[in-house]
Biopython code that builds the backbone (N, CA, C, O; Angstrom):
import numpy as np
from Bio.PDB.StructureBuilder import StructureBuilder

atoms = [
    (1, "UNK", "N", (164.344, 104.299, 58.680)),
    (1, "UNK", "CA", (165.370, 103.271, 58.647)),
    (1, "UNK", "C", (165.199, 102.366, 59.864)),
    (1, "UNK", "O", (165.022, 102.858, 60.979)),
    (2, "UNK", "N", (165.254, 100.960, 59.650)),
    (2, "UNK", "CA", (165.072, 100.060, 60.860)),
    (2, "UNK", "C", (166.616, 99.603, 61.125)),
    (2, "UNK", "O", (166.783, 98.633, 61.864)),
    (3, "UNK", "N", (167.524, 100.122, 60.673)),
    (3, "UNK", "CA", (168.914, 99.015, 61.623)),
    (3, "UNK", "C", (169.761, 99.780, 60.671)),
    (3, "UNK", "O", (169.651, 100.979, 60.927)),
    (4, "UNK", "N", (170.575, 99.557, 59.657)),
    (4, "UNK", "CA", (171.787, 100.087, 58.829)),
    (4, "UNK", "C", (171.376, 99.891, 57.217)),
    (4, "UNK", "O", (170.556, 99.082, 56.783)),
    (5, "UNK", "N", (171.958, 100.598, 56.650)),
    (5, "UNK", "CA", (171.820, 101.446, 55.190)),
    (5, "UNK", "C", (173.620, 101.324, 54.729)),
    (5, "UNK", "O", (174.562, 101.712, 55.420)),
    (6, "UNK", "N", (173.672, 100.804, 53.650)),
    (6, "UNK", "CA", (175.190, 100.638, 52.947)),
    (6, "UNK", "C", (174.828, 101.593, 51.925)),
    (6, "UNK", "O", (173.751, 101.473, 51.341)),
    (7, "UNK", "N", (175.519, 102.398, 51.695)),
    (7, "UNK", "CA", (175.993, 102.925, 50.329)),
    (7, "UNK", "C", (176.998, 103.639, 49.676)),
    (7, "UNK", "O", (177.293, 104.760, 50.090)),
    (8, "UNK", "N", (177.503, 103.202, 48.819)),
    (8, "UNK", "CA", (178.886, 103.260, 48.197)),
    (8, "UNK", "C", (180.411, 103.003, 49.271)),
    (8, "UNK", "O", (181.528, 103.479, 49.070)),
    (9, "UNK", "N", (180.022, 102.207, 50.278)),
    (9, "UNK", "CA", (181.123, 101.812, 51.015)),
    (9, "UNK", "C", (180.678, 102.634, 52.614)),
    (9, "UNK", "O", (181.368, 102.483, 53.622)),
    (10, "UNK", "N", (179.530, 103.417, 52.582)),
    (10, "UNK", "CA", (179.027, 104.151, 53.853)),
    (10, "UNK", "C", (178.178, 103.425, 54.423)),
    (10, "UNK", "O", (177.272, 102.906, 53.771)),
    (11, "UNK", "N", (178.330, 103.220, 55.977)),
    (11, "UNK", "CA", (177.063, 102.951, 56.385)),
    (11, "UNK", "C", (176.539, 104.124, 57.408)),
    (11, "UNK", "O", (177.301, 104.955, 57.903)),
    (12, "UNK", "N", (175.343, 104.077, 57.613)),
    (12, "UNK", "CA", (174.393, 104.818, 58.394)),
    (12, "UNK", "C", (173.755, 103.520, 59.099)),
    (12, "UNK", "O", (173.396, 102.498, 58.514)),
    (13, "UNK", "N", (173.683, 103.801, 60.609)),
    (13, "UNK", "CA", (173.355, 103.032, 61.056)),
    (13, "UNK", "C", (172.304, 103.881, 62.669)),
    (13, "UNK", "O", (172.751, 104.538, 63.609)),
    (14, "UNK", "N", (170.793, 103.444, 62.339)),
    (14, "UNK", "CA", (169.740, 103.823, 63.086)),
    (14, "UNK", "C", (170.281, 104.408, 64.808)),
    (14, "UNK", "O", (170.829, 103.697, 65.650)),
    (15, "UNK", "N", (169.977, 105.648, 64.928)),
    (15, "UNK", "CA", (170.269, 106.516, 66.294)),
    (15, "UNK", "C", (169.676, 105.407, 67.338)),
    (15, "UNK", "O", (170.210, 105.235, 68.434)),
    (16, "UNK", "N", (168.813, 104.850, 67.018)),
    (16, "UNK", "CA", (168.167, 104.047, 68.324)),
    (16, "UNK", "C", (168.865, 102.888, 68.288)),
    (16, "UNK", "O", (169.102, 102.413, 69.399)),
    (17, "UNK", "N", (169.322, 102.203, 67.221)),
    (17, "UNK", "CA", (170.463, 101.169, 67.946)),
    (17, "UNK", "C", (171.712, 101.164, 68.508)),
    (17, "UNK", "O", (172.205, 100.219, 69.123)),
    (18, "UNK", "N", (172.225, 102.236, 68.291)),
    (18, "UNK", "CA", (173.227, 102.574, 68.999)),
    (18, "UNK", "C", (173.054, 103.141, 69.890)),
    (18, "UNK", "O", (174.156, 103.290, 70.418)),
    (19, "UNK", "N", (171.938, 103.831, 70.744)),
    (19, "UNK", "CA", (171.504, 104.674, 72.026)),
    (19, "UNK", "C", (171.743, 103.427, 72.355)),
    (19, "UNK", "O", (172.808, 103.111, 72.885)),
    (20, "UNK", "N", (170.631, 102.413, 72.040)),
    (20, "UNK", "CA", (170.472, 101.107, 72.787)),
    (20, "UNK", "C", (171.722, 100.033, 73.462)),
    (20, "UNK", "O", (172.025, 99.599, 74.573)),
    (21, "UNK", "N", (172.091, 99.947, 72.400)),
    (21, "UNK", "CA", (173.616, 99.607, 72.442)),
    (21, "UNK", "C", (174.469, 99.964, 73.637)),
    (21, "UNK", "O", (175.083, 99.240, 74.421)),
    (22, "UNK", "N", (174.322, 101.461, 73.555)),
    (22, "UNK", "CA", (175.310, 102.015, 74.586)),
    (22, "UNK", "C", (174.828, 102.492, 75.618)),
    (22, "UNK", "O", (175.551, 103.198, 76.320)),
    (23, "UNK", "N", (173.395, 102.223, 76.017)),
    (23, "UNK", "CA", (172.603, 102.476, 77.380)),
    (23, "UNK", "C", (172.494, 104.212, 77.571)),
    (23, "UNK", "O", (172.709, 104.799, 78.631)),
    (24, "UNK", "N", (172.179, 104.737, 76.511)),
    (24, "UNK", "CA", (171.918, 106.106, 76.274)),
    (24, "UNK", "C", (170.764, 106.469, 75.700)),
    (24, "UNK", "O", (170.253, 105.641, 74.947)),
    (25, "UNK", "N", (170.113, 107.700, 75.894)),
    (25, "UNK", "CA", (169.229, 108.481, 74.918)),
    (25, "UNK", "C", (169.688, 108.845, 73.562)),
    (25, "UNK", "O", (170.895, 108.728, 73.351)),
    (26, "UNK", "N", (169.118, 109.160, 72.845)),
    (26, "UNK", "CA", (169.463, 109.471, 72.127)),
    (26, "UNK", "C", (169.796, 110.873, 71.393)),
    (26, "UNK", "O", (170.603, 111.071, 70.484)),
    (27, "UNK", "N", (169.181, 111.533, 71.867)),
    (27, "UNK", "CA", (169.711, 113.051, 71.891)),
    (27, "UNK", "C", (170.742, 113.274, 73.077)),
    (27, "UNK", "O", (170.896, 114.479, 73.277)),
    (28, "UNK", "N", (171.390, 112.583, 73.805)),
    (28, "UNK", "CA", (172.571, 112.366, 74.264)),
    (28, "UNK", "C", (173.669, 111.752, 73.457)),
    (28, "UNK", "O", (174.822, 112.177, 73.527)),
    (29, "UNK", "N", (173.369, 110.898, 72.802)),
    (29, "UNK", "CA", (174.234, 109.994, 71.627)),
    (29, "UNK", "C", (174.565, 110.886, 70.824)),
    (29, "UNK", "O", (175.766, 111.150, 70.781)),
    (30, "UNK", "N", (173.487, 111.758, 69.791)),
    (30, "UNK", "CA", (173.761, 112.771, 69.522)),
    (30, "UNK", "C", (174.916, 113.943, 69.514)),
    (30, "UNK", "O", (175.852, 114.370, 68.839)),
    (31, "UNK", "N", (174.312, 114.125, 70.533)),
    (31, "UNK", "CA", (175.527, 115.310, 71.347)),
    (31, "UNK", "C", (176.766, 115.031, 71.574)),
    (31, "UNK", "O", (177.664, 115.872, 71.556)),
    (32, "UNK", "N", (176.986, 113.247, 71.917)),
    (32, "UNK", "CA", (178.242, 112.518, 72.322)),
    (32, "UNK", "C", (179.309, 112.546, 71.353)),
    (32, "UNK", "O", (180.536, 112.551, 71.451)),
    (33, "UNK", "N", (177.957, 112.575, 69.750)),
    (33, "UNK", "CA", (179.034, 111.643, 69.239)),
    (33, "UNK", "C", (179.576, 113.324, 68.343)),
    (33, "UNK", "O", (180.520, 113.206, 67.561)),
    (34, "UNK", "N", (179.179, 114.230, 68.452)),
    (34, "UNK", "CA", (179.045, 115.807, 67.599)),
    (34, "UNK", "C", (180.615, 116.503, 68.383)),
    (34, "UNK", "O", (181.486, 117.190, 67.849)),
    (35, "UNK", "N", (180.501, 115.914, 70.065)),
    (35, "UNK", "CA", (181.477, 116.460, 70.494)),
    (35, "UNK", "C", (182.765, 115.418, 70.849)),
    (35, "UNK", "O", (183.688, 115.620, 71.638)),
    (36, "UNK", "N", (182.576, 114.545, 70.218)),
    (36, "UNK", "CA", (183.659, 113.736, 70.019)),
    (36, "UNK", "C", (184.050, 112.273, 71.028)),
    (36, "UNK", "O", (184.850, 111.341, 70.945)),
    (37, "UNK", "N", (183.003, 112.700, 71.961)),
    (37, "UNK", "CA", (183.161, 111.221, 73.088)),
    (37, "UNK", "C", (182.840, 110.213, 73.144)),
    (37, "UNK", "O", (182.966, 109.452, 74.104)),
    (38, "UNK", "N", (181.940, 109.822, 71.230)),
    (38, "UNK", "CA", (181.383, 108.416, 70.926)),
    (38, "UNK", "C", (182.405, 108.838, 69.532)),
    (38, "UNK", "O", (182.508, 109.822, 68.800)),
    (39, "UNK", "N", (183.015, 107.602, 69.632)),
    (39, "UNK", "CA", (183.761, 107.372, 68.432)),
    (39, "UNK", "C", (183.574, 106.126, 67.518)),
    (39, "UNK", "O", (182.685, 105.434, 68.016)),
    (40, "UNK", "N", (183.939, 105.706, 66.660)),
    (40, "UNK", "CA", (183.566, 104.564, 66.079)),
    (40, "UNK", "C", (184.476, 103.994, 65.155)),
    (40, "UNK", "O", (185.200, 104.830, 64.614)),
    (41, "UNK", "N", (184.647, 102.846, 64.824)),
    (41, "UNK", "CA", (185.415, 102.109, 64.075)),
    (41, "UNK", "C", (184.338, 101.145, 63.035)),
    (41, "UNK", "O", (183.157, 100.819, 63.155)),
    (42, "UNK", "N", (185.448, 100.866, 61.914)),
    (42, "UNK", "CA", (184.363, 99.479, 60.533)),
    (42, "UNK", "C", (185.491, 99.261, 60.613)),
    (42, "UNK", "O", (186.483, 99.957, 60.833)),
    (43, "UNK", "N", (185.256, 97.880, 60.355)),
    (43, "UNK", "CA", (186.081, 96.807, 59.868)),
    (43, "UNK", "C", (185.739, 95.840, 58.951)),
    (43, "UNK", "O", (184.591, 95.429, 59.115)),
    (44, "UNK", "N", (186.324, 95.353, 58.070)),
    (44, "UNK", "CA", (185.721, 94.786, 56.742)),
    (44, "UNK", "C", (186.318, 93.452, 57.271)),
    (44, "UNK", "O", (187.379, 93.379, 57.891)),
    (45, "UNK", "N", (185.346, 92.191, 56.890)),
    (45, "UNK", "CA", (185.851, 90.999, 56.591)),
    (45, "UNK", "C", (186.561, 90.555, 55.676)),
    (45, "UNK", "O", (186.378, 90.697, 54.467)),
    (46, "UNK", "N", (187.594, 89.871, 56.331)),
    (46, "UNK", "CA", (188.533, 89.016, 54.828)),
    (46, "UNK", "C", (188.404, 87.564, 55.090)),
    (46, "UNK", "O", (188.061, 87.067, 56.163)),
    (47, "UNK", "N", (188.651, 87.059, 54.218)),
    (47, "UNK", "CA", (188.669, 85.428, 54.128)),
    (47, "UNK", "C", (187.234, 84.410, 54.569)),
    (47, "UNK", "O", (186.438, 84.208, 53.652)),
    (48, "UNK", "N", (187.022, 83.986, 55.507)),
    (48, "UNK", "CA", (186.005, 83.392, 56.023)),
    (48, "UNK", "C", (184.618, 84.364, 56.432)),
    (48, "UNK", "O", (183.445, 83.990, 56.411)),
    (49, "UNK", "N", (185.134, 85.692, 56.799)),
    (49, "UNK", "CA", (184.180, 86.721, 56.676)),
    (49, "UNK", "C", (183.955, 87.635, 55.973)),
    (49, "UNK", "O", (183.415, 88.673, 56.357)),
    (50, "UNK", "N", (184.560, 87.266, 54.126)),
    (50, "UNK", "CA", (184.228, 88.068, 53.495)),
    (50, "UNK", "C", (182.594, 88.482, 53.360)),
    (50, "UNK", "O", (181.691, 87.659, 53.210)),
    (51, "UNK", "N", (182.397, 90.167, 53.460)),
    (51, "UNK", "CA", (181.024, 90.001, 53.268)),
    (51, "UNK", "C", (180.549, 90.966, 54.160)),
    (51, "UNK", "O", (179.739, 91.835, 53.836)),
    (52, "UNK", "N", (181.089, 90.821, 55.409)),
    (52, "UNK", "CA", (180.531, 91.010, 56.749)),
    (52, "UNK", "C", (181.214, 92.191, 56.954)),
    (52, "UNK", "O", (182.213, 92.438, 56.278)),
    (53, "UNK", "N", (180.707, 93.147, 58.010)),
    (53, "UNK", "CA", (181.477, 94.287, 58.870)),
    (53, "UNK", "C", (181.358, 93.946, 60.033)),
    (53, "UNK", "O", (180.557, 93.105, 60.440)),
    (54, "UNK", "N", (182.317, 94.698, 60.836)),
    (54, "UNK", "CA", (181.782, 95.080, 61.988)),
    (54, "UNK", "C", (182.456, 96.406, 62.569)),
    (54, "UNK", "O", (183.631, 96.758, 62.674)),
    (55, "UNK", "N", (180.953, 97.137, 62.980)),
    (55, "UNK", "CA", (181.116, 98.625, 63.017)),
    (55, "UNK", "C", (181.023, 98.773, 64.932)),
    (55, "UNK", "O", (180.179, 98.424, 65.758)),
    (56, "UNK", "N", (181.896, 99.227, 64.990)),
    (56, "UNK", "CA", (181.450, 99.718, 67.019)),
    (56, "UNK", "C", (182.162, 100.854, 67.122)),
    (56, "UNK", "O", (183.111, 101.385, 66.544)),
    (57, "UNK", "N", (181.348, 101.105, 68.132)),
    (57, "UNK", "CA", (181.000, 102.758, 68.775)),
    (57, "UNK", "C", (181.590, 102.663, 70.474)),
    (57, "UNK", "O", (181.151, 101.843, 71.281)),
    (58, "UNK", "N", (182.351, 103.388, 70.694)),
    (58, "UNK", "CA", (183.113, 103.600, 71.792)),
    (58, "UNK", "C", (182.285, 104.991, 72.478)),
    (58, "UNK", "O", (182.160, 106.048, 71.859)),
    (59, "UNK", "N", (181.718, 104.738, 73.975)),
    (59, "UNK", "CA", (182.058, 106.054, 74.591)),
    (59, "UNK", "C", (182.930, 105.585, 75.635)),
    (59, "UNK", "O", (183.681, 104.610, 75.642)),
    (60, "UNK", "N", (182.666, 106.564, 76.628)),
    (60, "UNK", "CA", (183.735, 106.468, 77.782)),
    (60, "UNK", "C", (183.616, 105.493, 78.950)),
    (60, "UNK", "O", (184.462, 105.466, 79.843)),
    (61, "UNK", "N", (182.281, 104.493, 78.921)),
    (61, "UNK", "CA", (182.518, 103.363, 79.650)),
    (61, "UNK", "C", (182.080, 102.095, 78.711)),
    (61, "UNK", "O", (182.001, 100.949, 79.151)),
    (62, "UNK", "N", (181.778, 102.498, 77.220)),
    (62, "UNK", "CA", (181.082, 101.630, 77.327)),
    (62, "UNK", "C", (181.767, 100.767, 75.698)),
    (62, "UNK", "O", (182.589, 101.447, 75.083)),
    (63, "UNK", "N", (181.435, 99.446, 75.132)),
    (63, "UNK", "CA", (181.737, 99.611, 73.826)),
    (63, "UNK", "C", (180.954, 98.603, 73.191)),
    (63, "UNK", "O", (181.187, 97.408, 73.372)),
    (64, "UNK", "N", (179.845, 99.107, 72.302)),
    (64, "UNK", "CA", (178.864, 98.600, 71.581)),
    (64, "UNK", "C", (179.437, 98.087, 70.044)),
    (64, "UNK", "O", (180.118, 98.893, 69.411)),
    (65, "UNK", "N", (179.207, 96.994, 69.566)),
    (65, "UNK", "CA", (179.808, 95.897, 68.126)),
    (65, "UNK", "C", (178.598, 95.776, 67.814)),
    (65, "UNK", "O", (177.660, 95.705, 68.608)),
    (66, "UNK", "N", (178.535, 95.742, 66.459)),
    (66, "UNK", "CA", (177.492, 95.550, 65.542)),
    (66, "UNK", "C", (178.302, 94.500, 64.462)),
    (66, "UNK", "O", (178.991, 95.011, 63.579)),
    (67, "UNK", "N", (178.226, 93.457, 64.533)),
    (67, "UNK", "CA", (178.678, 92.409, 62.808)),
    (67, "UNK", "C", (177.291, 92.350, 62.083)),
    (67, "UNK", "O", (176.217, 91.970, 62.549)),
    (68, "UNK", "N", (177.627, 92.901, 60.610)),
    (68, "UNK", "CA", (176.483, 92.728, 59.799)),
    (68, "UNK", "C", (176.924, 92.355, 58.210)),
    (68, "UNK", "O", (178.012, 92.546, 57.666)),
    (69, "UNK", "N", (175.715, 91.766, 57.669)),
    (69, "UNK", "CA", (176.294, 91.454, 56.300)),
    (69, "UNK", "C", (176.425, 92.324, 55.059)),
    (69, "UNK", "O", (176.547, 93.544, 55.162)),
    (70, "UNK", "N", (176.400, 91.685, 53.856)),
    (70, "UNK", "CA", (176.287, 92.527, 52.578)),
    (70, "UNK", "C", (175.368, 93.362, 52.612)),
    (70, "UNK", "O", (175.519, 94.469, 52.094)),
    (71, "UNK", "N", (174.118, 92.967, 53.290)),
    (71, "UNK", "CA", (172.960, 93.877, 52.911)),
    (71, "UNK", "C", (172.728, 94.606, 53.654)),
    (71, "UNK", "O", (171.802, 95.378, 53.405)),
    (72, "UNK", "N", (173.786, 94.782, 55.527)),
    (72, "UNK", "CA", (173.179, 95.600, 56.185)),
    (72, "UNK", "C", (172.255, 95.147, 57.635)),
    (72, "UNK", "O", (171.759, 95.669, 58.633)),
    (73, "UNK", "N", (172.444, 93.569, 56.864)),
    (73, "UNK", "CA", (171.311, 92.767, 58.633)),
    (73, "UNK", "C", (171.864, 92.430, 58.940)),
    (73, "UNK", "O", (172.644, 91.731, 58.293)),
    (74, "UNK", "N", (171.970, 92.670, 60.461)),
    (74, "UNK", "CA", (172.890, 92.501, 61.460)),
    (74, "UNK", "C", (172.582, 91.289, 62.341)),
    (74, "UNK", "O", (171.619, 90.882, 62.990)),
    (75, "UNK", "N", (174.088, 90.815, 62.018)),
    (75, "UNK", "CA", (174.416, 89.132, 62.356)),
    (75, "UNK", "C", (174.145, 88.724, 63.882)),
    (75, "UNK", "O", (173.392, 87.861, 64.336)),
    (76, "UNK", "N", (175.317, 89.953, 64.760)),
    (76, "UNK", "CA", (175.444, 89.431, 65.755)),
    (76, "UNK", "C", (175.465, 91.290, 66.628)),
    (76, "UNK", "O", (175.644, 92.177, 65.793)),
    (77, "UNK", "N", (175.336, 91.692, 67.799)),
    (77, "UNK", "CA", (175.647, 92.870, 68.802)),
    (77, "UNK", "C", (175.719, 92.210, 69.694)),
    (77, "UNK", "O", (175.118, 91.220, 70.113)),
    (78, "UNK", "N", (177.112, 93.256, 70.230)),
    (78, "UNK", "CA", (177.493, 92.970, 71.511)),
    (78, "UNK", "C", (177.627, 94.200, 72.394)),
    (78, "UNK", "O", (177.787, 95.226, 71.732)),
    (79, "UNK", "N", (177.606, 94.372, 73.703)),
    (79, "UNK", "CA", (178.188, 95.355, 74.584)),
    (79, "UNK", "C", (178.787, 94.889, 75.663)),
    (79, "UNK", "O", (178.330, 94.134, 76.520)),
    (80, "UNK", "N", (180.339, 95.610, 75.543)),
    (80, "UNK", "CA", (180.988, 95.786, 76.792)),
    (80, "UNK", "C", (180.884, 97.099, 77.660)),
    (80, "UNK", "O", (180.984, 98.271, 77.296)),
    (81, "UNK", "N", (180.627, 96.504, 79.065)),
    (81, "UNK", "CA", (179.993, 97.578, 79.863)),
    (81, "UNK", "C", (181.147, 97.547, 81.211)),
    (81, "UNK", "O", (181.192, 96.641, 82.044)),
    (82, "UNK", "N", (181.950, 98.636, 81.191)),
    (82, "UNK", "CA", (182.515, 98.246, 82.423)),
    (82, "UNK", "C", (182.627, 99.691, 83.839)),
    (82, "UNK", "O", (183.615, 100.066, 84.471)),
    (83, "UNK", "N", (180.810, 100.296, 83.915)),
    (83, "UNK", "CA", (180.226, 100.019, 84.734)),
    (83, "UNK", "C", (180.606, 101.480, 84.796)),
    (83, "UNK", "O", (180.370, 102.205, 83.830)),
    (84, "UNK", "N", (181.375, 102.097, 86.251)),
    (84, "UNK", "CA", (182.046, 103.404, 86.259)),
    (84, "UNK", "C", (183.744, 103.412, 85.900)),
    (84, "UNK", "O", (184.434, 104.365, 86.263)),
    (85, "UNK", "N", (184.286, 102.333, 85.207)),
    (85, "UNK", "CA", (185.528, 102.584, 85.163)),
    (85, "UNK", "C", (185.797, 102.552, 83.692)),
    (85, "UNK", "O", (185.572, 101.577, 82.975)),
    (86, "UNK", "N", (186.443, 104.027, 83.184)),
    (86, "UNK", "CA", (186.901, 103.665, 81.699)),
    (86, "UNK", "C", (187.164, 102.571, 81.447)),
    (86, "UNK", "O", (187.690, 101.664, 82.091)),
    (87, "UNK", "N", (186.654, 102.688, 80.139)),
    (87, "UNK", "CA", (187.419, 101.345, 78.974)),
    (87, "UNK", "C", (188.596, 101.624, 78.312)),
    (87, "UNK", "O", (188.979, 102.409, 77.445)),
    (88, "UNK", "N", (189.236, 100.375, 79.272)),
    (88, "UNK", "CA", (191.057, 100.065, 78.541)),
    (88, "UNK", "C", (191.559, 100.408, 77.253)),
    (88, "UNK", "O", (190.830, 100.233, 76.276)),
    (89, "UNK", "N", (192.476, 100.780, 77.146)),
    (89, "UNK", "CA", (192.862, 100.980, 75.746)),
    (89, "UNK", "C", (192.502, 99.577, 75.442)),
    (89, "UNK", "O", (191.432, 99.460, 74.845)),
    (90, "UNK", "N", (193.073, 98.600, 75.682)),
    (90, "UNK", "CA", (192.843, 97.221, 74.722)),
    (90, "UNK", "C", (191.488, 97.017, 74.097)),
    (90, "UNK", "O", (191.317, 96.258, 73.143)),
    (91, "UNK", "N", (190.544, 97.711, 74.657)),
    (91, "UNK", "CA", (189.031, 97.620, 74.286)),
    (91, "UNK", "C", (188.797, 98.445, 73.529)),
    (91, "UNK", "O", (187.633, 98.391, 73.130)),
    (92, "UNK", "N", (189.666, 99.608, 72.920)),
    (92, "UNK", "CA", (189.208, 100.584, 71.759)),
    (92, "UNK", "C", (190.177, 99.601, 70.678)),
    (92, "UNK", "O", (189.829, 100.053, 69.587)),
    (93, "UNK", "N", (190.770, 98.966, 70.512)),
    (93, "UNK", "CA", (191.539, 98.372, 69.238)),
    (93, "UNK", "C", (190.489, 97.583, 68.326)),
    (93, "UNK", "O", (189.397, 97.160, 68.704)),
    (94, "UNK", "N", (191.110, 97.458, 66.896)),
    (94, "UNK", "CA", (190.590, 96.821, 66.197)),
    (94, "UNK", "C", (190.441, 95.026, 66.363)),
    (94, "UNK", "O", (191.394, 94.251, 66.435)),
    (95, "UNK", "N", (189.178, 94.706, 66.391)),
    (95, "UNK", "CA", (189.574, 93.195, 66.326)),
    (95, "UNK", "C", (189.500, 92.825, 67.878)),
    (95, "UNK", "O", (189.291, 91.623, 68.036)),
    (96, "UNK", "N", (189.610, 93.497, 68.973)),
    (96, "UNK", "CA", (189.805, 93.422, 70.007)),
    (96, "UNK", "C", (188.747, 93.047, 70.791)),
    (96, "UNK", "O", (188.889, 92.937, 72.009)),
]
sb = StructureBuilder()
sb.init_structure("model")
sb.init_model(0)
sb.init_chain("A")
sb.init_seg("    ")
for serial, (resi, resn, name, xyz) in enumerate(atoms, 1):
    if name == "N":
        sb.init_residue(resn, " ", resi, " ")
    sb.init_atom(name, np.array(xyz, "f"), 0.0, 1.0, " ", f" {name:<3s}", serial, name[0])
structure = sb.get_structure()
């Protein structure tokens, strides 16, 4: 798999873009996300972004966005990095 896989409303989305994403290994990502300290959110587009998701992955400093389309190719990534100090609640919300 090179980036994300849709099916029946699931996505799977490649261990190495999200290591990348979140400035991790990936058998750390792994482990992160098995014991609960990478979490993740989807969000579906309505209206002007019907079509589109956007899926992000929370750990404990960091928070990686993925927007992608119908098929899975990804539009736009972002990361917020704020360094050694947790990320705010306002930064785990939807839309946020």
């Amino acid at each position: 798999m090179t980036g994300i896989e849709i099916t029946d409303g699931t996505f799977e989305v490649d261990a190495d873009v999200v290591a990348e994403g979140l400035g991790i290994a990936v058998p750390l990502l792994q482990a992160q996300l098995r014991s609960g300290k990478i979490t993740t959110l989807s969000e579906r587009g309505v209206d002007a972004d019907q079509g589109r998701h956007r899926l992000t992955f929370f750990s404990e400093h960091r928070r990686f966005r993925l927007v992608i389309d119908a098929s899975g190719a990804i539009i736009q990534r972002s990361t917020l990095d704020f360094g050694d100090t947790p990320l705010p609640p306002s930064a785990r919300k939807p839309g946020g």
